[in-house]
MARTI-252386 format. One record per residue (C-alpha): x, y, z; residue number from 1; residue in one letter. Coordinates in Angstrom, 3 decimals, padded with zeros to 6 digits. Layout:
N
+----------+----------+----------+-----+----+
|       c1 |       c2 |       c3 |   i | aa |
+----------+----------+----------+-----+----+
|        X |        Y |        Z | NUM |  a |
...
+----------+----------+----------+-----+----+
This chain:
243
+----------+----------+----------+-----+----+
|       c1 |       c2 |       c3 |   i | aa |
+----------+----------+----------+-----+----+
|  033.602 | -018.307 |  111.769 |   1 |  x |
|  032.785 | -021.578 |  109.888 |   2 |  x |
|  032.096 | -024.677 |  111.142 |   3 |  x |
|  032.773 | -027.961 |  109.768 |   4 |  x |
|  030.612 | -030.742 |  111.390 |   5 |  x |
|  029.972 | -033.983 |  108.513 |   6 |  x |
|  030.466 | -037.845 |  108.252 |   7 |  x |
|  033.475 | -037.429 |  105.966 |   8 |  x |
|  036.399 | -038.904 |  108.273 |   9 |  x |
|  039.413 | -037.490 |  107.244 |  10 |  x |
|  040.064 | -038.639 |  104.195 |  11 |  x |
|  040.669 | -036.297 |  101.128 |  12 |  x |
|  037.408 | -034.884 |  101.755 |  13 |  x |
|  037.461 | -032.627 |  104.261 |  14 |  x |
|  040.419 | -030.602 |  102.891 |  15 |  x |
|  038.393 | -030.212 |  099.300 |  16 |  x |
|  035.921 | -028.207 |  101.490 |  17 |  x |
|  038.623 | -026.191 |  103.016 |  18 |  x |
|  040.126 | -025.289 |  099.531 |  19 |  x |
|  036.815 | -023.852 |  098.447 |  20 |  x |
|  036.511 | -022.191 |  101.626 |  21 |  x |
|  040.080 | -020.719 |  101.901 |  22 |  x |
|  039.514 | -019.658 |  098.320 |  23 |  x |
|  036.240 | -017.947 |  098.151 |  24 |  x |
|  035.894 | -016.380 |  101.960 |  25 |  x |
|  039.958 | -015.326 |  102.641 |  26 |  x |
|  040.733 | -014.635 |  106.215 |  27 |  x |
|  037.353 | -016.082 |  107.652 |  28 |  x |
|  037.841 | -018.896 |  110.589 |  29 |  x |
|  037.371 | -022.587 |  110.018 |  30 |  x |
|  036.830 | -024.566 |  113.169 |  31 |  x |
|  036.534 | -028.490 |  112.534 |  32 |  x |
|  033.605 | -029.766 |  114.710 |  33 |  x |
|  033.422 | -033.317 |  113.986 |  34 |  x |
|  034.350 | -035.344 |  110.984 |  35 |  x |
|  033.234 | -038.656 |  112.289 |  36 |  x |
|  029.583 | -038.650 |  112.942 |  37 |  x |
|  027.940 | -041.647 |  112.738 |  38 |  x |
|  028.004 | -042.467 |  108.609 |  39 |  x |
|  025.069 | -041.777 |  107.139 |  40 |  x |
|  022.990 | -041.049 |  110.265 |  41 |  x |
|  020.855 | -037.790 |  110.097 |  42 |  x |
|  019.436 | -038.319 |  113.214 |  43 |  x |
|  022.205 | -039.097 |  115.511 |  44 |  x |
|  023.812 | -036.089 |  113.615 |  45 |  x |
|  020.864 | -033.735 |  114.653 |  46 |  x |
|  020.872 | -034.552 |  118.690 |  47 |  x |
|  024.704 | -034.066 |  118.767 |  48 |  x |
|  024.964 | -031.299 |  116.825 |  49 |  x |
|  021.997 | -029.312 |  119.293 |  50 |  x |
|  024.403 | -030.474 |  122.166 |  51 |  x |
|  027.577 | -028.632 |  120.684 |  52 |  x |
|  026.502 | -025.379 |  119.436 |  53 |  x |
|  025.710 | -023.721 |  122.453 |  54 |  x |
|  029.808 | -022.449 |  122.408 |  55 |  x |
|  030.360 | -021.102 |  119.293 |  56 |  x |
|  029.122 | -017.455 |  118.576 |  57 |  x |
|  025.748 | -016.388 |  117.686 |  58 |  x |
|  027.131 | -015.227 |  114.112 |  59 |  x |
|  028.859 | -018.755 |  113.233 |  60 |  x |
|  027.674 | -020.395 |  110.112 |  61 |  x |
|  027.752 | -024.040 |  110.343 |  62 |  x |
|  028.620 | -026.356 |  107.272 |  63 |  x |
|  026.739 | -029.655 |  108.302 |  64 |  x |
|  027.030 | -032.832 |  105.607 |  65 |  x |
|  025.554 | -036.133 |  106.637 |  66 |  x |
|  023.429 | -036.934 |  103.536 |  67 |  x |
|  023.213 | -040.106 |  102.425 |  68 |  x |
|  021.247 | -039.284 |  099.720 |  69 |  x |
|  023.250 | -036.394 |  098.385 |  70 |  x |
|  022.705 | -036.175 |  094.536 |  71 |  x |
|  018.740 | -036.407 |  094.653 |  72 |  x |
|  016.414 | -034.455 |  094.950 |  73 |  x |
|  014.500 | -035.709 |  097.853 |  74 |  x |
|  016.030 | -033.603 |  100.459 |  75 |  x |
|  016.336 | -029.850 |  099.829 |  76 |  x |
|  019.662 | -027.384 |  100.280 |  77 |  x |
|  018.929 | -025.371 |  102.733 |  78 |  x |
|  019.938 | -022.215 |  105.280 |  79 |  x |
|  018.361 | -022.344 |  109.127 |  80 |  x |
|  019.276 | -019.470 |  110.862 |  81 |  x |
|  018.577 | -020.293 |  114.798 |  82 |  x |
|  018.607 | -017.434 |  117.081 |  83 |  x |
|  021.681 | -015.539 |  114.985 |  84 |  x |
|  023.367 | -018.910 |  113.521 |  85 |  x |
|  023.252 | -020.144 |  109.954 |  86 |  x |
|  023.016 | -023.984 |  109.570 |  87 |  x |
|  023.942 | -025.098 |  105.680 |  88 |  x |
|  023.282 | -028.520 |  104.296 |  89 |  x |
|  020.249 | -030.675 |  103.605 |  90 |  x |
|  017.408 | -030.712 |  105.101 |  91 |  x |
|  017.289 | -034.272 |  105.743 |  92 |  x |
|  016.509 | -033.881 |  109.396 |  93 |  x |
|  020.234 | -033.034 |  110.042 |  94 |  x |
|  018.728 | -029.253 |  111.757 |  95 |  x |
|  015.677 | -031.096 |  113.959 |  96 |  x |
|  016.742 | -030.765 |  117.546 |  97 |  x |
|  018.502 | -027.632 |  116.902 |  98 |  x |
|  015.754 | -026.183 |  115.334 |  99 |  x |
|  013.251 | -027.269 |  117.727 | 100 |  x |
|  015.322 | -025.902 |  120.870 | 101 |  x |
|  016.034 | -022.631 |  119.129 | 102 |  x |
|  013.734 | -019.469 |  119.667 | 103 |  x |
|  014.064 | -017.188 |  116.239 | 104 |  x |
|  014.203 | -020.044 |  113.606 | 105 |  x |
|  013.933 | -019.513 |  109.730 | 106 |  x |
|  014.737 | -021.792 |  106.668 | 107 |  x |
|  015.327 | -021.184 |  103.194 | 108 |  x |
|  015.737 | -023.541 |  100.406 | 109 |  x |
|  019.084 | -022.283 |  098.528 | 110 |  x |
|  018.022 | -022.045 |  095.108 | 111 |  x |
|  021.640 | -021.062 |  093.965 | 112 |  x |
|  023.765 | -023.743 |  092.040 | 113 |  x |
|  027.216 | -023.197 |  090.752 | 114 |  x |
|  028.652 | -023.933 |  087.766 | 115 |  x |
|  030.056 | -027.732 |  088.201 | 116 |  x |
|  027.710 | -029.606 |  090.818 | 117 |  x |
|  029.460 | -032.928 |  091.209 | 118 |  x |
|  025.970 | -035.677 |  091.937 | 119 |  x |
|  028.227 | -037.035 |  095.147 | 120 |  x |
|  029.805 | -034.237 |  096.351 | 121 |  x |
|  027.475 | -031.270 |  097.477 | 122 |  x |
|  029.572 | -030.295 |  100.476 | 123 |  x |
|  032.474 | -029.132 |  098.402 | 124 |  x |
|  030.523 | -028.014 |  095.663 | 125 |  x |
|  027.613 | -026.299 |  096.895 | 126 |  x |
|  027.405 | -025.778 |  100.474 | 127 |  x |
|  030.970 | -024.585 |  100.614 | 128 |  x |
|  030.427 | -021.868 |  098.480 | 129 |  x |
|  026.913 | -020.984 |  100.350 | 130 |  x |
|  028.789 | -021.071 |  103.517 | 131 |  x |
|  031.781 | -018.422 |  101.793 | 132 |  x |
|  028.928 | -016.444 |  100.498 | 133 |  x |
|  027.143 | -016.036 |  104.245 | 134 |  x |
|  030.613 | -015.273 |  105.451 | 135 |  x |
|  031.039 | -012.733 |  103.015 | 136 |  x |
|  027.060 | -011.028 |  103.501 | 137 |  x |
|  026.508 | -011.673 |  099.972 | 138 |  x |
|  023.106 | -012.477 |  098.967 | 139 |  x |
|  022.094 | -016.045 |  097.999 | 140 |  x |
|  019.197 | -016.684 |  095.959 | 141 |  x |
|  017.062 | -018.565 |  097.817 | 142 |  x |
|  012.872 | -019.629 |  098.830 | 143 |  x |
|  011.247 | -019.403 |  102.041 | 144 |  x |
|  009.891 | -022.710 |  103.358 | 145 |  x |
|  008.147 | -023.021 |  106.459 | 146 |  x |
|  009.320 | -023.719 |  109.812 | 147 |  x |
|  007.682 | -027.183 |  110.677 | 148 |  x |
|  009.822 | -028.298 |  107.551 | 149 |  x |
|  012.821 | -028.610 |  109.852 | 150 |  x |
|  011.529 | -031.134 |  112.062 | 151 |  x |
|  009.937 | -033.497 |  109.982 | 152 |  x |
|  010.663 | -036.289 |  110.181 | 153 |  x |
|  009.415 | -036.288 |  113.673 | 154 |  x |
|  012.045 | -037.042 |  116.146 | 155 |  x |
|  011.608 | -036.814 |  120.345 | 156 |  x |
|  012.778 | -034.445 |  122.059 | 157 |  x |
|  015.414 | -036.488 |  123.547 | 158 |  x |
|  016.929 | -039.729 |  121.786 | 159 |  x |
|  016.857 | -042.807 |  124.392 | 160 |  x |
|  019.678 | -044.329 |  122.163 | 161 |  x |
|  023.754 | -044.034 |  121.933 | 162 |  x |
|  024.120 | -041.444 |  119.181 | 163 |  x |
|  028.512 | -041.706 |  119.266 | 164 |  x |
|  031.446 | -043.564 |  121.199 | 165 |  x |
|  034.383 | -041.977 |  121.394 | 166 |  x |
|  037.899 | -042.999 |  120.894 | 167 |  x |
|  037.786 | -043.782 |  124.794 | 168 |  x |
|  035.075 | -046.344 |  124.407 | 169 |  x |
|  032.535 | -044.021 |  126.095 | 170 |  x |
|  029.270 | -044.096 |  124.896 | 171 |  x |
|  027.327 | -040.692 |  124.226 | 172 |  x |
|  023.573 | -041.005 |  124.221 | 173 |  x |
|  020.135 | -038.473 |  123.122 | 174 |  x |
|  019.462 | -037.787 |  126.309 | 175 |  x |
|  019.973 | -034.169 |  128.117 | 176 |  x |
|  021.067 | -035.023 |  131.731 | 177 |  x |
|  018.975 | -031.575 |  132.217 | 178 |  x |
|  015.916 | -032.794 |  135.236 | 179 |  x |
|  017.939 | -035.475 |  136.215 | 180 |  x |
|  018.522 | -036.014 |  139.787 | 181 |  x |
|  021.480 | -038.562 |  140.321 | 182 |  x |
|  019.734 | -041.581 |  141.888 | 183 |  x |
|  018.391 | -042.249 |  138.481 | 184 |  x |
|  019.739 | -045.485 |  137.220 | 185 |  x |
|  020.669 | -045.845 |  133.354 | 186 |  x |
|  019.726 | -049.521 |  132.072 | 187 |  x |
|  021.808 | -051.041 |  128.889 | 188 |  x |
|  019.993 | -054.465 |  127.763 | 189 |  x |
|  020.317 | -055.913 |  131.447 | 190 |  x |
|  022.537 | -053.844 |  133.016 | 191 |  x |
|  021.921 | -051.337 |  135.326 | 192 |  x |
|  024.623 | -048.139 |  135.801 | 193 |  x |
|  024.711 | -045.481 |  138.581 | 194 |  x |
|  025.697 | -041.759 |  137.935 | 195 |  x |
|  028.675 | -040.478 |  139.408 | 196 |  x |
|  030.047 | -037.007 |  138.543 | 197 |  x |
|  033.465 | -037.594 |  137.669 | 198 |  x |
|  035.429 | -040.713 |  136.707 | 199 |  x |
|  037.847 | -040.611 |  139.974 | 200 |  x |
|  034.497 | -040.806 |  141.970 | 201 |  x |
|  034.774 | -044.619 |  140.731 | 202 |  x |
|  037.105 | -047.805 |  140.859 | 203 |  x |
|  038.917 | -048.541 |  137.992 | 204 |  x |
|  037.485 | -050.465 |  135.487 | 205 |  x |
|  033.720 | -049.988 |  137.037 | 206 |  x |
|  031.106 | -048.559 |  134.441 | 207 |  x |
|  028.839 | -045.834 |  135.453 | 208 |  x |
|  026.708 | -042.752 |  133.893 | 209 |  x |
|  027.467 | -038.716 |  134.167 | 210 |  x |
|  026.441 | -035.126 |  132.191 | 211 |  x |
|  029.051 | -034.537 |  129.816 | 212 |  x |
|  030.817 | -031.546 |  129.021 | 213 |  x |
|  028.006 | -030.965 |  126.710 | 214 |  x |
|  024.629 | -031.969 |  128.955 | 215 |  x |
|  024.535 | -035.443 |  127.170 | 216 |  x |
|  023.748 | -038.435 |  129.314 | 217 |  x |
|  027.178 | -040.486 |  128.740 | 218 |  x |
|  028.215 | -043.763 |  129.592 | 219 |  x |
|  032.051 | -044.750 |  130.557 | 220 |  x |
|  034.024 | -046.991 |  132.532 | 221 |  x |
|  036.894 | -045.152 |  134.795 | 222 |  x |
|  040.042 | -045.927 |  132.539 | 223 |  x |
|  038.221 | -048.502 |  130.729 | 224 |  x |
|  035.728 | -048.647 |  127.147 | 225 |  x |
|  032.475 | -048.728 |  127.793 | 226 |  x |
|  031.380 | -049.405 |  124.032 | 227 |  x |
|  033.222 | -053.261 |  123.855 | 228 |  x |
|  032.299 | -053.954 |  127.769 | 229 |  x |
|  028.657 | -053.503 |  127.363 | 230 |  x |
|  028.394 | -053.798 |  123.629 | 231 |  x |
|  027.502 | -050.433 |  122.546 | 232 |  x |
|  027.232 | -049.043 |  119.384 | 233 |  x |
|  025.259 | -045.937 |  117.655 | 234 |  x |
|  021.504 | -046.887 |  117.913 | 235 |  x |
|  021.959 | -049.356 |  121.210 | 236 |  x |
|  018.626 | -048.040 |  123.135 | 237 |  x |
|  019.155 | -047.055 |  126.564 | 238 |  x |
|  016.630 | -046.166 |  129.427 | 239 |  x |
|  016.289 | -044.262 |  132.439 | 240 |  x |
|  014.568 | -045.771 |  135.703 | 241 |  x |
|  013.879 | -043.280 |  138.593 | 242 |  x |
|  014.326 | -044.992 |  141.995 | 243 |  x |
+----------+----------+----------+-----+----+
């Protein structure tokens, strides 16, 4: 299985990477994560991306692309395998929290390049075909690095900030609900927001905090959007008071 997780949106991008990967690994599974991270945000990238993998297989092979530097040379192409699955993109810290949460971790700069290598376009042109070539067990020519090169930069464990709003207007944040109690109280600028555990448990049109689907600490109104209520967007910092 192969899965797709990048900024692209779903323009013609996203189906250029499926050609190559229809073409060169025939029969294999694509499963499309998430086209719209947050543009050109490695970091918010790397806490949601730890939050999602957890249900895919152990043998999956993730193509990740949020590089906003693609074309340089200041972020190596890379493979991090984490406890059985392959992570493929740049290591820009796209693989941090992953990485850091995983138990067997190894990374390898991919020293392969094909033939064309368009300067903007290294998902269809290069980690595509790395991705095919994983799902096929061919070997890749490629470097050992160390492991401390996946988290640098240095990020926290957990990300006190909203890292993506959905198209419901609720706000996702960096912050595992995991040793939270539920008399915590979640503060945004001036505003202070109780946890409930499900959205019928409030009124309508009353904003509150839960554990996602995922573990995330989320914020949402009960049929309403949280994100133009409170005026969220990717980066607004959030923090946790214990009462």
């Amino acid at each position: 299985m192969i899965v797709l997780f990048t900024d692209f949106g779903f323009g013609p991008y996203v189906g250029q990477v499926k050609a190559v990967l229809f073409d060169k690994a025939p029969g294999v599974p694509i499963v499309d994560l998430m086209h719209d991270v947050p543009s050109f945000d490695p970091k918010a990238a790397a806490y949601l991306l730890a939050a999602f993998v957890e249900v895919f297989p152990e043998d999956s092979i993730f193509l990740c692309v949020v590089d906003p530097e693609v074309g340089t040379e200041s972020r190596l192409p890379v493979i991090v395998t984490v406890d059985g699955r392959r992570f493929v993109g740049p290591n820009n810290g796209l693989f941090n929290a992953v990485a850091r949460r995983g138990h067997e971790v190894q990374i390898v700069e991919i020293t392969w390049r094909p033939h064309r290598l368009s300067a903007s376009f290294h998902g269809r042109d290069l980690f595509a075909p790395v991705a095919a070539m994983i799902a096929r067990e061919e070997s890749i020519p490629t470097t050992s690095l160390p492991t401390q090169s996946i988290v640098s930069p240095f990020w926290p464990e957990d990300l006190a900030e909203v890292i993506y709003i959905d198209h419901f207007g609720n706000a996702m944040t960096g912050l595992r609900a995991l040793g939270l109690h539920g008399s915590e109280q979640l503060m945004i600028g001036g505003i202070a927001l109780h946890r409930a555990e499900t959205f019928a448990q409030v009124p309508k049109g009353k904003g509150f905090w839960y554990e996602n689907a995922n573990g995330l600490v989320e914020i949402a109104i009960n049929q309403g959007n949280a994100a133009l209520r409170f005026g969220l967007r990717v980066g607004t910092p959030v923090r946790i008071l214990t009462t």
